[in-house]
MARVEX-181549 format. One record per residue: x, z, y of N, C-alpha, C in turn. Coordinates in steps of 0.02 Angstrom, whole numbers, padded with zeros to 5 digits, always signed. Layout:
XZYXZYXZY;...
***
This chain:
+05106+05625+03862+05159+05576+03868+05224+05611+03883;+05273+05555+03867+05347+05597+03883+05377+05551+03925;+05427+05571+03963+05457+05526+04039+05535+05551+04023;+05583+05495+04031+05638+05520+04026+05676+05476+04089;+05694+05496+04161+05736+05465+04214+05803+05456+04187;+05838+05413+04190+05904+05399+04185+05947+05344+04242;+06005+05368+04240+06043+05336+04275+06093+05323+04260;+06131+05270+04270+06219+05244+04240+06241+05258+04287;+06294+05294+04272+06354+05309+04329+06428+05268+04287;+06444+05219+04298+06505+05206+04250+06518+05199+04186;+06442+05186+04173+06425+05154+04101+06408+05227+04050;+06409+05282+04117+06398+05355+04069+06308+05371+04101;+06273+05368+04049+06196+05404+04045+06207+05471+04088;+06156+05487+04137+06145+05538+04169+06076+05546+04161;+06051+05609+04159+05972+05618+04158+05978+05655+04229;+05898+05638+04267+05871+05666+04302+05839+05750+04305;+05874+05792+04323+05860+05857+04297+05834+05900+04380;+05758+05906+04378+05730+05954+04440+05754+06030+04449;+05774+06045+04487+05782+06132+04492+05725+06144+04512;+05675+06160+04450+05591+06195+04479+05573+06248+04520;+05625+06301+04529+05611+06340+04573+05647+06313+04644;+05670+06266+04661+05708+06214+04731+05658+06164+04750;+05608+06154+04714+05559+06131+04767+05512+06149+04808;+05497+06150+04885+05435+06196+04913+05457+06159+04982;+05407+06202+05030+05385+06193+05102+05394+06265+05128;+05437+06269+05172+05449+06349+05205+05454+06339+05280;+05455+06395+05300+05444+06408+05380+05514+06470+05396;+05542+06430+05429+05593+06479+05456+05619+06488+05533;+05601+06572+05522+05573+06605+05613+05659+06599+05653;+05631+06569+05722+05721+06578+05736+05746+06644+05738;+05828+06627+05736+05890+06673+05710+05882+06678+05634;+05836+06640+05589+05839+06651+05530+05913+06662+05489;+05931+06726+05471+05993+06727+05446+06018+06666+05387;+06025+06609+05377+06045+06553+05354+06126+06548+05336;+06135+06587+05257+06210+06609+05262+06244+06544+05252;+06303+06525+05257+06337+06476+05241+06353+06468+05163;+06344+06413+05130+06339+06423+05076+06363+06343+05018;+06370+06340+04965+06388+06274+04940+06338+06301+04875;+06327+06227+04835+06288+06206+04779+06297+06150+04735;+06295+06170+04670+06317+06088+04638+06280+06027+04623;+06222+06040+04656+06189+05993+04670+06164+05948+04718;+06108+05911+04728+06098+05861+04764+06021+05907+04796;+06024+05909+04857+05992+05924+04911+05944+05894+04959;+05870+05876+04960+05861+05814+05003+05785+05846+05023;+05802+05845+05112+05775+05902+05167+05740+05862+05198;+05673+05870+05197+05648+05831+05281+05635+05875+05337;+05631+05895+05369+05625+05949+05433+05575+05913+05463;+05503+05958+05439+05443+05912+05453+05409+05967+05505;+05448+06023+05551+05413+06054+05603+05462+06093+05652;+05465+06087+05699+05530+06092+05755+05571+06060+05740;+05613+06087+05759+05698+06061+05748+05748+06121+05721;+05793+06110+05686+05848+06145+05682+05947+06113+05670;+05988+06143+05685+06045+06114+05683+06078+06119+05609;+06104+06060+05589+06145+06072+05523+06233+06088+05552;+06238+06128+05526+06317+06155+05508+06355+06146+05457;+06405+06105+05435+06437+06075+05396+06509+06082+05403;+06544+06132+05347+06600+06127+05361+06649+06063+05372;+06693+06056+05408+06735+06017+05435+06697+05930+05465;+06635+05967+05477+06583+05889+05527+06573+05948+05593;+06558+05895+05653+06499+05930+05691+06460+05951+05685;+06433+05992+05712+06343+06019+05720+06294+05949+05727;+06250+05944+05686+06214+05893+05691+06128+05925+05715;+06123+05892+05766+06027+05922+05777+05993+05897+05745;+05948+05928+05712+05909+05865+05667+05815+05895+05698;+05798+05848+05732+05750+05848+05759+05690+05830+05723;+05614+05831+05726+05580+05837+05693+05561+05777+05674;+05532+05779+05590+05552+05700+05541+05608+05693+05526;+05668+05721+05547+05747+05705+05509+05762+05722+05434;+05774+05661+05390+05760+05689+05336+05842+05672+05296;+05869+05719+05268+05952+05741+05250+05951+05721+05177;+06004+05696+05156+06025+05720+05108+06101+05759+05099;+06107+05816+05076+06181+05872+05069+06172+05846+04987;+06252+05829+04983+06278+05808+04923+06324+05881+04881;+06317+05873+04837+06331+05932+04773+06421+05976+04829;+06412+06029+04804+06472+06055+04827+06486+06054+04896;+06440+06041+04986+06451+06046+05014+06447+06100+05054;+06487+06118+05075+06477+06198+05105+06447+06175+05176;+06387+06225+05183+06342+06199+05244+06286+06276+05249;+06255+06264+05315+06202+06321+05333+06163+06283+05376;+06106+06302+05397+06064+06288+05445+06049+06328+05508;+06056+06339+05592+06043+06344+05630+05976+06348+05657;+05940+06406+05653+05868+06385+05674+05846+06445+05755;+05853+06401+05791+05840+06434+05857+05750+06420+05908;+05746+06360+05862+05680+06341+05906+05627+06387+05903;+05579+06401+05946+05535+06459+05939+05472+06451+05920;+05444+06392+05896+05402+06361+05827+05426+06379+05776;+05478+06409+05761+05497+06421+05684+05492+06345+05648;+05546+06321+05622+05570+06252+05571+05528+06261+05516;+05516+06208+05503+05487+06200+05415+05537+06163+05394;+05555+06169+05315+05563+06108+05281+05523+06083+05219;+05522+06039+05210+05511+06012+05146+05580+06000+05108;+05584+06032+05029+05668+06007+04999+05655+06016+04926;+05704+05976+04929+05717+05988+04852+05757+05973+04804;+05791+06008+04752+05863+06016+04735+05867+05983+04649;+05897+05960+04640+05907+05896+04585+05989+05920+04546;+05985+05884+04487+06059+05862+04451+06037+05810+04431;+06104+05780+04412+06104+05709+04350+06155+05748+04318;+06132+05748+04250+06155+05800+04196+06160+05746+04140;+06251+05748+04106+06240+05698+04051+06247+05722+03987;+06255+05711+03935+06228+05716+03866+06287+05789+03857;+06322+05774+03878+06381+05845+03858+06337+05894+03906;+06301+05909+03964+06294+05949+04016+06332+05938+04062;+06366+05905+04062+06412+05875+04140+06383+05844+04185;+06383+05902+04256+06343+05863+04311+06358+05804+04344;+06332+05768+04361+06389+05714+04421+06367+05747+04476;+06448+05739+04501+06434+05786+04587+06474+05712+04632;+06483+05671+04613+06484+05632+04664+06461+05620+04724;+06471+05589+04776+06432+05567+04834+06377+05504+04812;+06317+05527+04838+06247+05482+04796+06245+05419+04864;+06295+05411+04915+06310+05362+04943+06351+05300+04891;+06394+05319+04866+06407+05292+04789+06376+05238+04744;+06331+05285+04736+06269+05246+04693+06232+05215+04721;+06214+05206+04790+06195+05161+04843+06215+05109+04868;+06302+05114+04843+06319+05068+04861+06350+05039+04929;+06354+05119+04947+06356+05096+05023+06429+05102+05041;+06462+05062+05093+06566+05038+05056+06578+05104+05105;+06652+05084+05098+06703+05122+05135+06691+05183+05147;+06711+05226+05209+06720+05300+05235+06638+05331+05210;+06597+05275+05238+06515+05312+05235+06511+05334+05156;+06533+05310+05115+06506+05323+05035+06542+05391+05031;+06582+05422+05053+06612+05486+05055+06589+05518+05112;+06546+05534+05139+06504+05575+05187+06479+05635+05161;+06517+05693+05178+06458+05742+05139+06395+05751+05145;+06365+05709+05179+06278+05681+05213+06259+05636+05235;+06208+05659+05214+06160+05557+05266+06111+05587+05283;+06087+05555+05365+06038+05574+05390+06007+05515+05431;+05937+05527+05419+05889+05471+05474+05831+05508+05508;+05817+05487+05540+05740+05493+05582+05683+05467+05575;+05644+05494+05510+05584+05448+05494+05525+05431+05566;+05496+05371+05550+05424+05376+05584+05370+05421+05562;+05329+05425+05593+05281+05491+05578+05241+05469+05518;+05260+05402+05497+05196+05369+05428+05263+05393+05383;+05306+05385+05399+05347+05386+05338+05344+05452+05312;+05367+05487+05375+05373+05563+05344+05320+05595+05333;+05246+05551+05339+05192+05588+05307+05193+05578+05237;+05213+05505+05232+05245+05498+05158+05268+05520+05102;+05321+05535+05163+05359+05602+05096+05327+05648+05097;+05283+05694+05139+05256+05756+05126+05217+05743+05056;+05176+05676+05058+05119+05685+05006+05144+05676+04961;+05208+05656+04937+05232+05649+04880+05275+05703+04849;+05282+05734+04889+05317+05801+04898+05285+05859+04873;+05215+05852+04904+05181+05897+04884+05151+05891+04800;+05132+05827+04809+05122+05794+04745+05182+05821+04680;+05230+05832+04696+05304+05861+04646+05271+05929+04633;+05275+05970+04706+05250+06055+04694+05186+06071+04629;+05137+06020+04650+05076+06035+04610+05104+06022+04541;+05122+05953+04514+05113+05924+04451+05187+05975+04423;+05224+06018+04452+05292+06071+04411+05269+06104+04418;+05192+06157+04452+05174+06203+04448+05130+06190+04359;+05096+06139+04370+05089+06116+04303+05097+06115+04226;+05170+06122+04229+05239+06116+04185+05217+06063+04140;+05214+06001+04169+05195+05944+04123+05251+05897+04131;+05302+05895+04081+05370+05869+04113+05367+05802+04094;+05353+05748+04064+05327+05700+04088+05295+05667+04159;+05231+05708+04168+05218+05667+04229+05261+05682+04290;+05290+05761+04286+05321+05805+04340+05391+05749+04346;+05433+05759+04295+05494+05704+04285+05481+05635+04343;+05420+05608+04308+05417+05549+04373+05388+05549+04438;+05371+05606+04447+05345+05621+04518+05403+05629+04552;+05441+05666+04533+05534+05695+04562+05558+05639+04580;+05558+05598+04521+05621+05516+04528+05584+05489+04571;+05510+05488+04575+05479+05425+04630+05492+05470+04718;+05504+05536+04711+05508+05552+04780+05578+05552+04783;+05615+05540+04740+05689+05541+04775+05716+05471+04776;+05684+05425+04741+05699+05368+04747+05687+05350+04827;+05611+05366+04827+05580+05341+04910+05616+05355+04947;+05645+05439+04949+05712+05471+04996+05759+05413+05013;+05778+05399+04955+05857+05356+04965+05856+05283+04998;+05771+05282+04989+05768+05216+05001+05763+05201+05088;+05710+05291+05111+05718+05281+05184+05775+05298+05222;+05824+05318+05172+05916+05331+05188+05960+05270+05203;+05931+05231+05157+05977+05187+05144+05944+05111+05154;+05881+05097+05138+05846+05054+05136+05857+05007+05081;+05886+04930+05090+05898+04899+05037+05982+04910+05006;+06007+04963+05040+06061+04991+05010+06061+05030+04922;+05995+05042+04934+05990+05089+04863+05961+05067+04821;+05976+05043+04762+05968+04984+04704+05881+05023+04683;+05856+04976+04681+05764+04991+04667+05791+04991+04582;+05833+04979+04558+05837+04961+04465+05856+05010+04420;+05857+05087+04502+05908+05154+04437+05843+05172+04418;+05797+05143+04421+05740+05197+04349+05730+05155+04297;+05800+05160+04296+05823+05132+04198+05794+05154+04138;+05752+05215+04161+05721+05267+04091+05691+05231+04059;+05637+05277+04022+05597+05250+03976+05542+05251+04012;+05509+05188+04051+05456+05180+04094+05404+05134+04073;+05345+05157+04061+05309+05109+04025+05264+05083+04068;+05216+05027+04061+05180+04965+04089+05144+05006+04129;+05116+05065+04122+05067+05090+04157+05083+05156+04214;+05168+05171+04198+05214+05208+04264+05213+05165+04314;+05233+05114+04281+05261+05045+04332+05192+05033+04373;+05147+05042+04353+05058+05017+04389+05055+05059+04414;+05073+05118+04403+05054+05193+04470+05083+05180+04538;+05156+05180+04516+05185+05161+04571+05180+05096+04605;+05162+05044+04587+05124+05005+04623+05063+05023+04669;+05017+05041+04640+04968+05064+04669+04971+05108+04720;+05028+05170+04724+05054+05205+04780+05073+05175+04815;+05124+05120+04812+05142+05067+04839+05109+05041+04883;+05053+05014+04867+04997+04979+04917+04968+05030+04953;+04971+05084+04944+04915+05138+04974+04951+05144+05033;+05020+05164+05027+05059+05199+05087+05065+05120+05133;+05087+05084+05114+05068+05013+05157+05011+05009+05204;+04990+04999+05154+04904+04980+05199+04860+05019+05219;+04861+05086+05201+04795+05146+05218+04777+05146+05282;+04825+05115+05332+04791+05120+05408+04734+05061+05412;+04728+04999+05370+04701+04948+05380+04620+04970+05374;+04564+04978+05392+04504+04996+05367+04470+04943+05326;+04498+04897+05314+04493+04831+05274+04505+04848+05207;+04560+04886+05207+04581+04902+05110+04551+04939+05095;+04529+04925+05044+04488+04942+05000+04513+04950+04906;+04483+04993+04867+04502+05004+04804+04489+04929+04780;+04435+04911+04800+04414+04825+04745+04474+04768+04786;+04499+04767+04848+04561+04741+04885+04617+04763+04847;+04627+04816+04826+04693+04824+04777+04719+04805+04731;+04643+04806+04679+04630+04780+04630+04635+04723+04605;+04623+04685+04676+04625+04598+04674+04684+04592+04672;+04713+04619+04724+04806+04612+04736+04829+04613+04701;+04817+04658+04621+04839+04679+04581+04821+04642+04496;+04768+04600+04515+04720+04556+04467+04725+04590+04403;+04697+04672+04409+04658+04711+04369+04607+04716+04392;+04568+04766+04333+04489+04788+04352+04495+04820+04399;+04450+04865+04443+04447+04924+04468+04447+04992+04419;+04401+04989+04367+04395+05032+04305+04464+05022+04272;+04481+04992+04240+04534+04995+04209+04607+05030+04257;+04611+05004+04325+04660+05036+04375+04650+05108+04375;+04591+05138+04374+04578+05179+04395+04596+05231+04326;+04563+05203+04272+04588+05257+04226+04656+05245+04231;+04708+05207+04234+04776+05227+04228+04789+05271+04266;+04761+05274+04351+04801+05306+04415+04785+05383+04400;+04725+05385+04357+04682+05442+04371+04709+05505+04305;+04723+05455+04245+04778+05501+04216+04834+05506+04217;+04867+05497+04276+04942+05522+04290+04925+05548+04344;+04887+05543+04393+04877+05599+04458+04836+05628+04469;+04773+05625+04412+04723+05674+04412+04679+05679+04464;+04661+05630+04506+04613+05589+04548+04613+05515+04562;+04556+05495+04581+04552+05419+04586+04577+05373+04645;+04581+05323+04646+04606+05257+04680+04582+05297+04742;+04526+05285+04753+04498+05323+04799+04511+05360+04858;+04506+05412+04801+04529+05495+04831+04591+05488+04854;+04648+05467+04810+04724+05441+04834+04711+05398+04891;+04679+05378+04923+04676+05319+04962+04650+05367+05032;+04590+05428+05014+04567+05454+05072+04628+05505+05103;+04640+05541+05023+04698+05592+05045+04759+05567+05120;+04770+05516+05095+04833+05494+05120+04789+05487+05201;+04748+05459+05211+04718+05435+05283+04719+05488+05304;+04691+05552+05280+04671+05634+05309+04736+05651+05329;+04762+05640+05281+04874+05667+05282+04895+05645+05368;+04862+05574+05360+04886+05554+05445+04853+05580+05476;+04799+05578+05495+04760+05627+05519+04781+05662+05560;+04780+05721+05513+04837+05785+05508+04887+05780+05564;+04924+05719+05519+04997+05711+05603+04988+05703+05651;+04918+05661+05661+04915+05637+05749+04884+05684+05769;+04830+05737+05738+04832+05800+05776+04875+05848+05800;+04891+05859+05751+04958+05914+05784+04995+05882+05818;+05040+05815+05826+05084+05790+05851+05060+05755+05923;+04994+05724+05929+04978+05702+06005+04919+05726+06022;+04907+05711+06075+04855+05720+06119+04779+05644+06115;+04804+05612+06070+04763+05559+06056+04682+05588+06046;+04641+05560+06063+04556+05570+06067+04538+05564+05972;+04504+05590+05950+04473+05617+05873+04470+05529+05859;+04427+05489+05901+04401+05448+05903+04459+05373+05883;+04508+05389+05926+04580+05355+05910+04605+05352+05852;+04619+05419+05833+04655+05458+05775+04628+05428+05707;+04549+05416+05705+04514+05411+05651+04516+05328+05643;+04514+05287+05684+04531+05229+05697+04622+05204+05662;+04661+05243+05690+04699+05229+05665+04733+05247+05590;+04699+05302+05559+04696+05316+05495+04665+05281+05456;+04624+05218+05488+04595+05189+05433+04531+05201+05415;+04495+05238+05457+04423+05249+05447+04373+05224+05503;+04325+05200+05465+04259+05173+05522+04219+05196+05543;+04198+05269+05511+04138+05282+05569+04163+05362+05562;+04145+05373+05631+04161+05448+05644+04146+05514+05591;+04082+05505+05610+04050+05560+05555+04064+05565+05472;+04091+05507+05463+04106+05501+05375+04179+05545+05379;+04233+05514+05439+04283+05538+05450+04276+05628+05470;+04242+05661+05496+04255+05720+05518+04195+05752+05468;+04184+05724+05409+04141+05759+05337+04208+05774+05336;+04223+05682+05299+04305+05705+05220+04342+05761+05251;+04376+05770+05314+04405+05805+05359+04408+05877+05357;+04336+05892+05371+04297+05976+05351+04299+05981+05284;+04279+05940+05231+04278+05973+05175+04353+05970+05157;+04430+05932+05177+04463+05936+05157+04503+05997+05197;+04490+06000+05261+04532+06065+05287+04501+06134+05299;+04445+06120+05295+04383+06195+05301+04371+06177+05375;+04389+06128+05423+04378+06156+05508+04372+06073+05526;+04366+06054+05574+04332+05996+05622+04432+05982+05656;+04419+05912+05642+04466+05908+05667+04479+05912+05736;+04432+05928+05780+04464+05978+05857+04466+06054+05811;+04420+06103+05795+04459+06172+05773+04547+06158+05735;+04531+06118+05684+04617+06080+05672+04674+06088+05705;+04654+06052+05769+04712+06032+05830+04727+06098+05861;+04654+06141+05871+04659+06213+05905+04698+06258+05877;+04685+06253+05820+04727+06320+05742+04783+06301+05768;+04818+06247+05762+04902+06218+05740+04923+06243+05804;+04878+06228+05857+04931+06245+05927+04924+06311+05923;+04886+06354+05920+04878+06423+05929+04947+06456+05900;+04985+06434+05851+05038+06461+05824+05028+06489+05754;+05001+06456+05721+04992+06461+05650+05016+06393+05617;+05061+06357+05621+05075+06300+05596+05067+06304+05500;+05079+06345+05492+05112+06365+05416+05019+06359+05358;+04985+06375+05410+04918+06372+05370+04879+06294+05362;+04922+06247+05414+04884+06186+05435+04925+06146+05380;+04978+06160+05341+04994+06125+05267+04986+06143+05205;+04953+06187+05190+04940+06233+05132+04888+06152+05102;
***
C-alpha cells in the first residue's frame, strides 16, 4: 500500500516528510556537551527519564521534568542542559511539511492549532504528561523506529502522522484540528486507528477484551484482526497485551507499588499469567525488572 499525509496551510498542499535518521530514544550522561544549535524543522521531545533544562534563545531556562513532552518549532536556536545524575533520555523526532516546489513551512505549528494571539508565536509548547499518556507516546514512538527501520513508507508515513498528531493533541488538546489527515486515508487506516484508539483508553479495564472491541466497533473479531494485523504486524491481542506490559514497565521503575497492585492496575487478572507475558516479554520477573532499572542501567529496561 501507499500513504500520502497532507496538510493545507493557506490553501497550499504540504506533505508530511520524516527525517529517518531524527527518530530514536537516547540517554544523555550529565554535562552532556549539548551545543546550541537551530534547525528547519519541527522537533517533538518527550523526556521520558530524569529531567533536563531547555535553553532557548531570548526565553528563560525552562526545567522540563520527567514526562515533559516539547515541541521546538523550525529555526529555533536552542540546547539542552543535562545535569541530573540518572542521565536524561529522550524520545524525539524531527519532521517537515514539504510542498510541491520543496518549500518547507517553518511556521509556528501553534498556527495550525489554532491557538490565538502571543501563544501561536511561541518558539515552544510544553506540557507534563500523565504516566498513561507518556507511556503512550513511547509505544507509538517506538512503533515509528521499528516500521522506518522497515523502509515501508506507506505504513511508516502513518505511523509518523498518528504520533505527531497524538503529540499535538496532548499539547494542545481540542486546540488541534483532528481533520489535518486530509491525505489519502482509506476505510481500513481509519479502523487502525480506531482500534488504537480503544486500546490506549481502556487497557487498564480487565473487562476489555478483543470480542468487547469488536462489539464497540460492530465488526468481526477475524475480520478486525486481519486489518490491525496487516498494518502492525501483530494482533488485537498482542497490541492489547503490549500496551498493559508498557504500563507495567512504568509503575515499576516509577513506584514502589506491590507486583500485585501494578498487575491489577494494568489490566490483568491473575498473577501468574501476568509475570509469564512479563518474562517472556522482558527476559526477567518483574521484581528482577524493578532491581535492573534501579541498579543504574535504565537504558537496557527500554530496548
Amino acid at each position: 500500500m501507499s500513504a500520502e499525509i497532507i496538510i493545507l496551510w493557506k490553501g497550499i498542499p504540504y506533505h508530511l516528510v520524516p527525517e529517518e535518521a531524527k527518530i530514536h530514544h537516547s540517554v544523555f550522561p550529565p554535562g552532556f556537551p549539548f551545543v546550541r544549535h537551530t534547525h528547519p524543522a519541527y522537533h517533538l521531545i518527550l523526556v521520558e527519564q530524569a529531567s533536563c533544562t531547555l535553553d532557548v534563545t531570548g526565553c528563560s531556562p525552562l526545567l522540563c521534568r520527567e514526562n515533559t513532552l516539547l515541541l521546538i518549532n523550525p529555526n529555533v536556536e536552542h540546547r539542552f542542559i543535562y545535569a541530573d545524575t540518572r542521565g536524561c533520555m529522550h524520545s524525539s523526532l524531527i519532521w517537515n511539511f514539504v510542498d510541491a516546489a520543496g518549500r518547507r513551512l517553518l511556521r509556528p505549528l501553534q498556527e495550525l492549532g489554532g491557538r490565538p494571539g502571543r501563544e501561536a508565536l511561541r518558539p515552544y509548547a510544553a506540557t507534563v504528561l500523565t504516566p498513561v499518556q507518556a507511556s503512550g507516546f513511547r509505544l507509538r514512538q517506538r512503533e515509528c523506529e521499528r516500521f522506518l527501520s522497515r523502509r515501508d513508507p506507506g505504513v511508516s508515513s502513518l505511523k509518523f502522522f498518528n504520533l505527531v498528531s497524538f503529540g499535538m493533541e496532548l499539547l494542545w488538546g481540542d486546540h488541534w484540528p483532528r481533520g489535518t489527515d486530509s491525505g489519502r486515508l482509506g476505510t481500513a487506516d481509519n479502523l487502525t486507528e480506531r482500534i488504537q484508539t480503544l486500546i490506549e483508553t481502556h487497557f487498564p479495564d480487565p473487562d476489555f477484551t478483543v470480542r468487547r472491541l469488536a462489539g464497540s466497533l460492530q465488526f468481526s473479531v477475524s475480520y478486525l484482526n486481519a486489518v490491525f494485523s496487516r498494518e502492525n504486524g501483530c494482533s488485537i491481542a498482542t497490541a492489547l497485551r503490549m500496551r498493559r506490559l508498557e504500563y507495567a514497565r512504568e509503575l515499576l521503575k516509577n513506584t514502589t507499588h506491590s507486583v500485585k497492585y501494578i498487575y491489577e492496575q494494568c489490566g490483568f487478572t491473575r498473577q501468574n499469567y501476568f509475570a509469564a507475558a512479563f518474562r517472556r516479554e522482558s527476559g526477567m520477573t518483574p521484581l528482577e525488572y524493578r532491581k535492573h532499572f534501579r541498579r543504574g542501567t535504565p537504558e537496557d529496561s527500554f530496548s
